[in-house]
PDB file with SEQRES, HELIX, SHEET and CRYST1 records, atoms N, CA, C and O in Angstrom:
SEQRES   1 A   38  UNK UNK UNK UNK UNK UNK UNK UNK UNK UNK UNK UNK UNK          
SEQRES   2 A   38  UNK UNK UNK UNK UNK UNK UNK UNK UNK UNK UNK UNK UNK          
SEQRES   3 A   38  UNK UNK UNK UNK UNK UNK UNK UNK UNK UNK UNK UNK              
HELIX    1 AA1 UNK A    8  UNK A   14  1                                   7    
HELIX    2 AA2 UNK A   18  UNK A   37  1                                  20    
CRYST1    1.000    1.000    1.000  90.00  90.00  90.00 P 1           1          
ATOM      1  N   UNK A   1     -75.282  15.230  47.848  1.00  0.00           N  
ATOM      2  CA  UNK A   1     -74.639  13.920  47.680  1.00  0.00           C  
ATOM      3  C   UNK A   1     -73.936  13.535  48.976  1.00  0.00           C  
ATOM      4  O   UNK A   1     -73.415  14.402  49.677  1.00  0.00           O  
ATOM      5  N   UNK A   2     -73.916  12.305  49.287  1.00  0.00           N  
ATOM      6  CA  UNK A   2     -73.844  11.982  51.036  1.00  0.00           C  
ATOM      7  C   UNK A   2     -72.099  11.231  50.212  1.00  0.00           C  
ATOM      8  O   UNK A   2     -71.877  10.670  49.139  1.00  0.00           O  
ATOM      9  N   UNK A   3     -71.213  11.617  51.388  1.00  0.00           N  
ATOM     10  CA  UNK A   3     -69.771  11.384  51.606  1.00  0.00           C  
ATOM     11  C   UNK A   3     -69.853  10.464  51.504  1.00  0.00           C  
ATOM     12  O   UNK A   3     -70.987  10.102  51.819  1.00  0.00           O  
ATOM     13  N   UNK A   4     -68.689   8.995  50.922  1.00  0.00           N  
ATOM     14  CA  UNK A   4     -68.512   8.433  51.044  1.00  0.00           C  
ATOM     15  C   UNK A   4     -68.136   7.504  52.913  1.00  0.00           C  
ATOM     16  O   UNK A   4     -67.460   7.819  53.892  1.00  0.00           O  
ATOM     17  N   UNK A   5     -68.890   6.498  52.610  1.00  0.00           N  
ATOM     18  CA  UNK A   5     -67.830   5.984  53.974  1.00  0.00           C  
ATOM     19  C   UNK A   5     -67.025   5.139  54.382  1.00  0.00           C  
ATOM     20  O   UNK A   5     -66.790   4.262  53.550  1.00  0.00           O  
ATOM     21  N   UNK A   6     -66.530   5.052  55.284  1.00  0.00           N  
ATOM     22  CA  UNK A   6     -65.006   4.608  55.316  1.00  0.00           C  
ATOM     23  C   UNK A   6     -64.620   3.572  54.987  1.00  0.00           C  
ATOM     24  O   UNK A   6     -63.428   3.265  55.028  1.00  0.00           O  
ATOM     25  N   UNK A   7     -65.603   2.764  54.567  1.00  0.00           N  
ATOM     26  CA  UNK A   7     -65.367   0.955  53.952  1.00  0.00           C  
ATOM     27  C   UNK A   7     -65.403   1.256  53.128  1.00  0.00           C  
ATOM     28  O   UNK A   7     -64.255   1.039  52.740  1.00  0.00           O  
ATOM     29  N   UNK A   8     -65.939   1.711  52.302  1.00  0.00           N  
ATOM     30  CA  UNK A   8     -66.062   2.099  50.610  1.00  0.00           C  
ATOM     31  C   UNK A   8     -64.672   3.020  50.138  1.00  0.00           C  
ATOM     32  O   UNK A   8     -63.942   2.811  49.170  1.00  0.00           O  
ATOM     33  N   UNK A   9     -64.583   4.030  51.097  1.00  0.00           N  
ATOM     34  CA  UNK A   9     -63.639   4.433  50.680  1.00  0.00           C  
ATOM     35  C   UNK A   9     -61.797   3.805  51.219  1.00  0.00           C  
ATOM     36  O   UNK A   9     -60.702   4.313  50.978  1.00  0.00           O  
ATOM     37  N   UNK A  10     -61.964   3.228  51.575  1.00  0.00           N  
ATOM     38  CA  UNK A  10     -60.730   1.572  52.010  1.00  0.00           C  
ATOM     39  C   UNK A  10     -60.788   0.952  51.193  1.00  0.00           C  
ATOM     40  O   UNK A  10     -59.717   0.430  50.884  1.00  0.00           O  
ATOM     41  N   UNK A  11     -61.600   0.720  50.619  1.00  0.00           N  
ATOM     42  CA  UNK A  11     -61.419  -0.380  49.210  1.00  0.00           C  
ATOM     43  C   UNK A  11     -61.337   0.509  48.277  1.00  0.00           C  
ATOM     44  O   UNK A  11     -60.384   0.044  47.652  1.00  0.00           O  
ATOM     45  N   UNK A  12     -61.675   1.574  47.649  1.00  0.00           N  
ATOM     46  CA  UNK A  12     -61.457   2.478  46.775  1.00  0.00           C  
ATOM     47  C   UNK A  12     -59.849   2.844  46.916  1.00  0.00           C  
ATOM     48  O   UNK A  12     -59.342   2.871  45.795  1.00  0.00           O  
ATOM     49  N   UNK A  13     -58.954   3.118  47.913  1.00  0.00           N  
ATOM     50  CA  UNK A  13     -57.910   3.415  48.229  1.00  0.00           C  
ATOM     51  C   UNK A  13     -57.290   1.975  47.797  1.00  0.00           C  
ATOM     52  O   UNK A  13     -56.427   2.112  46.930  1.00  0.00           O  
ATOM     53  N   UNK A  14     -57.475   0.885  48.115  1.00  0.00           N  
ATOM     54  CA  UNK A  14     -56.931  -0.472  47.940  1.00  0.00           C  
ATOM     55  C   UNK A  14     -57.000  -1.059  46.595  1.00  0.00           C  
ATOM     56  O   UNK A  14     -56.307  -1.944  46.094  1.00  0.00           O  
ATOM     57  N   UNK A  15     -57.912  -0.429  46.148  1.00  0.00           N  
ATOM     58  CA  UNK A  15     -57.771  -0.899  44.266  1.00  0.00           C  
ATOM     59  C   UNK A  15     -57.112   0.642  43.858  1.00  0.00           C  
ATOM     60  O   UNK A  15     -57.338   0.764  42.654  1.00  0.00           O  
ATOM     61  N   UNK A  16     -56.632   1.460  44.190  1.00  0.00           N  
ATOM     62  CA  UNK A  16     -56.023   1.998  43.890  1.00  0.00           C  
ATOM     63  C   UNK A  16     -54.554   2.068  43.726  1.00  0.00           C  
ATOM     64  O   UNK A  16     -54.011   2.914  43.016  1.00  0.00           O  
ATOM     65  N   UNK A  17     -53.947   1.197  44.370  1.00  0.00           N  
ATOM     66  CA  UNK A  17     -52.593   0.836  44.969  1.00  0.00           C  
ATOM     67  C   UNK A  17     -52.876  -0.367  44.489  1.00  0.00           C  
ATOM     68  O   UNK A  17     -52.606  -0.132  43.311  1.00  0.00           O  
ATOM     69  N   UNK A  18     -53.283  -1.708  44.500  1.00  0.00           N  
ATOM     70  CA  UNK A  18     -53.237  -1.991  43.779  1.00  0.00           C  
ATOM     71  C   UNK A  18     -53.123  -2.124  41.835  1.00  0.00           C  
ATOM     72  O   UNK A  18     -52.512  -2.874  41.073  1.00  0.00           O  
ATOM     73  N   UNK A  19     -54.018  -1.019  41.661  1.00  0.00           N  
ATOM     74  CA  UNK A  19     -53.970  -0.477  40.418  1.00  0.00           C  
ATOM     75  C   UNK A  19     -52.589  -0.118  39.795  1.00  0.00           C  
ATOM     76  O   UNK A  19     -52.141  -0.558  38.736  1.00  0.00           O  
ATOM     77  N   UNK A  20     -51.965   0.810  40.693  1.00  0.00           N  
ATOM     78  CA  UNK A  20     -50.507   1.349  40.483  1.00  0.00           C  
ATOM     79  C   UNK A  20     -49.370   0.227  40.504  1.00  0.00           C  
ATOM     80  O   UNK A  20     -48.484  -0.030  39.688  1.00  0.00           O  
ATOM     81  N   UNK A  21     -49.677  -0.288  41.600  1.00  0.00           N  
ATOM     82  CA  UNK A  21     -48.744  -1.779  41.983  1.00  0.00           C  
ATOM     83  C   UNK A  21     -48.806  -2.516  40.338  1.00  0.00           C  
ATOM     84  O   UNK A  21     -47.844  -2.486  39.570  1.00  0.00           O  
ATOM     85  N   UNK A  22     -50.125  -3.153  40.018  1.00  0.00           N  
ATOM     86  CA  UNK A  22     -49.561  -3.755  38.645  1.00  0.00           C  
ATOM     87  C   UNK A  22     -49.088  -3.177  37.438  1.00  0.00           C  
ATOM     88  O   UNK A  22     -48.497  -3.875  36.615  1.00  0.00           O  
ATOM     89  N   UNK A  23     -49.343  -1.659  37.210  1.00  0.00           N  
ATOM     90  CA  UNK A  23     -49.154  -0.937  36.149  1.00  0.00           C  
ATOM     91  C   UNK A  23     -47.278  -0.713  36.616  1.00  0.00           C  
ATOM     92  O   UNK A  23     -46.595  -0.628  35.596  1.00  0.00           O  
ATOM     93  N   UNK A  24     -46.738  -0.651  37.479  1.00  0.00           N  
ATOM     94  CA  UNK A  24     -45.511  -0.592  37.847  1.00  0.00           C  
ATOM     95  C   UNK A  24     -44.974  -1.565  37.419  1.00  0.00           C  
ATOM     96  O   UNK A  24     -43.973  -1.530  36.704  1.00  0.00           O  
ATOM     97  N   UNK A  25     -45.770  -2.961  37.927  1.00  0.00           N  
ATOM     98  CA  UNK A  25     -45.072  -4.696  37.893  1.00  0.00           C  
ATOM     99  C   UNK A  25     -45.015  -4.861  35.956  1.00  0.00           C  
ATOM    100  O   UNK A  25     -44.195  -5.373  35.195  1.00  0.00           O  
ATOM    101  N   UNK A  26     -46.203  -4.207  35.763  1.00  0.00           N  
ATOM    102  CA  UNK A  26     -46.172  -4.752  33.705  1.00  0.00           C  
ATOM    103  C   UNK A  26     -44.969  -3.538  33.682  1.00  0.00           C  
ATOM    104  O   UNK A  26     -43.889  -4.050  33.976  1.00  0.00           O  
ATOM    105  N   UNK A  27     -44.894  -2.610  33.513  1.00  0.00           N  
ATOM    106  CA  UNK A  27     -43.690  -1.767  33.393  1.00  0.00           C  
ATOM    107  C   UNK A  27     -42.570  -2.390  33.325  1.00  0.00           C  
ATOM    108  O   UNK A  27     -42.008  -2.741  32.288  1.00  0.00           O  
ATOM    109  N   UNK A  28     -42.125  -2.585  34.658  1.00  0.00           N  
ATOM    110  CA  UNK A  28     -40.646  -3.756  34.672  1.00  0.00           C  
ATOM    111  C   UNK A  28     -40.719  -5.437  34.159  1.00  0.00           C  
ATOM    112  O   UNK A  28     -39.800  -6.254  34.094  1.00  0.00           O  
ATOM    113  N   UNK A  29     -42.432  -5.624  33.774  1.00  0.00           N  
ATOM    114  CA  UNK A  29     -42.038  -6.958  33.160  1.00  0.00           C  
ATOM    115  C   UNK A  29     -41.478  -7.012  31.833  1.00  0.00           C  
ATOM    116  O   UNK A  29     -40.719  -7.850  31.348  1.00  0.00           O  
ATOM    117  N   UNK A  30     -42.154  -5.624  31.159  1.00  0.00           N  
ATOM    118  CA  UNK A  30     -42.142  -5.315  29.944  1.00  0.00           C  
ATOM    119  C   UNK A  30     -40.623  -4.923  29.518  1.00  0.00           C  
ATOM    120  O   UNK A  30     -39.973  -5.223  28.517  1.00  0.00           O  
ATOM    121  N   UNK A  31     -40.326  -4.187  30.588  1.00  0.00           N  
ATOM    122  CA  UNK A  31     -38.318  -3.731  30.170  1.00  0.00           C  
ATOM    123  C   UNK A  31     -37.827  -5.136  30.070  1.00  0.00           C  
ATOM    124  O   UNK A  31     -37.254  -5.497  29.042  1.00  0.00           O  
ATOM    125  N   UNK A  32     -38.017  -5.971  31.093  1.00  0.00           N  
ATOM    126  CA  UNK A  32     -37.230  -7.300  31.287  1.00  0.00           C  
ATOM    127  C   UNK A  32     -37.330  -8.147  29.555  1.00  0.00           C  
ATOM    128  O   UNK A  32     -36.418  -8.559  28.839  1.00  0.00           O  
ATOM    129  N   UNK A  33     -38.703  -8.151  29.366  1.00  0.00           N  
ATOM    130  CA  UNK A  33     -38.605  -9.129  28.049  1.00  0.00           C  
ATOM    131  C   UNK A  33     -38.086  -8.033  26.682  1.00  0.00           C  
ATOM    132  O   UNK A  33     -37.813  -8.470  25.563  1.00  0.00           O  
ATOM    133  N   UNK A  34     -38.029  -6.600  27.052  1.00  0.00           N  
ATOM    134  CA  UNK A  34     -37.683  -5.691  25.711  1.00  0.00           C  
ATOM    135  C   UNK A  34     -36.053  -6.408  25.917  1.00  0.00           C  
ATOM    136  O   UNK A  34     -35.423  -6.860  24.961  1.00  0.00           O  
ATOM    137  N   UNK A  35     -35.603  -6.404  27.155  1.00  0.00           N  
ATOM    138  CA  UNK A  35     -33.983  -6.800  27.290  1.00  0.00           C  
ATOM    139  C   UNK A  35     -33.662  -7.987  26.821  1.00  0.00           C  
ATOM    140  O   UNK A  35     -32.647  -8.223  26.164  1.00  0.00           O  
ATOM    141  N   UNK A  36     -34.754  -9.011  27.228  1.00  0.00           N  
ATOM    142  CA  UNK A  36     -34.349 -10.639  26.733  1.00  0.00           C  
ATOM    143  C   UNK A  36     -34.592 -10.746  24.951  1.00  0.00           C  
ATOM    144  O   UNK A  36     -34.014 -11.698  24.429  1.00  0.00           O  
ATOM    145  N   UNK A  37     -35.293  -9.956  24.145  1.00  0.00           N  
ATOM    146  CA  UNK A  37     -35.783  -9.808  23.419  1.00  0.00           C  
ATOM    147  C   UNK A  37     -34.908  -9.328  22.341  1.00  0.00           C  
ATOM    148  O   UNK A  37     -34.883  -9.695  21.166  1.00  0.00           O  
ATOM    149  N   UNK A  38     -33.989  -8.190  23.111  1.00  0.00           N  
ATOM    150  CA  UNK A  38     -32.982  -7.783  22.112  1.00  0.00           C  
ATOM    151  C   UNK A  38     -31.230  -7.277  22.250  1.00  0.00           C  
ATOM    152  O   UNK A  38     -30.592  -6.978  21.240  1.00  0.00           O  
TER     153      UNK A  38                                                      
END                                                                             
């Protein structure tokens, strides 16, 4: 199986961080409305 290369794996790294980035952002959106909520 031939290595990935370095463009493929730059965007693989970049939807990765991205990935985390929104699962972080719904996290704190989600505390914010549990707070407005109750």
């Amino acid at each position: 199986r031939k290595p990935l290369n370095p463009k493929a794996a730059s965007v693989f790294q970049a939807v990765g961080v991205v990935f985390i980035a929104g699962l972080m952002l719904f996290a704190v959106f989600g505390d914010i409305l549990y707070l407005i909520k109750h």
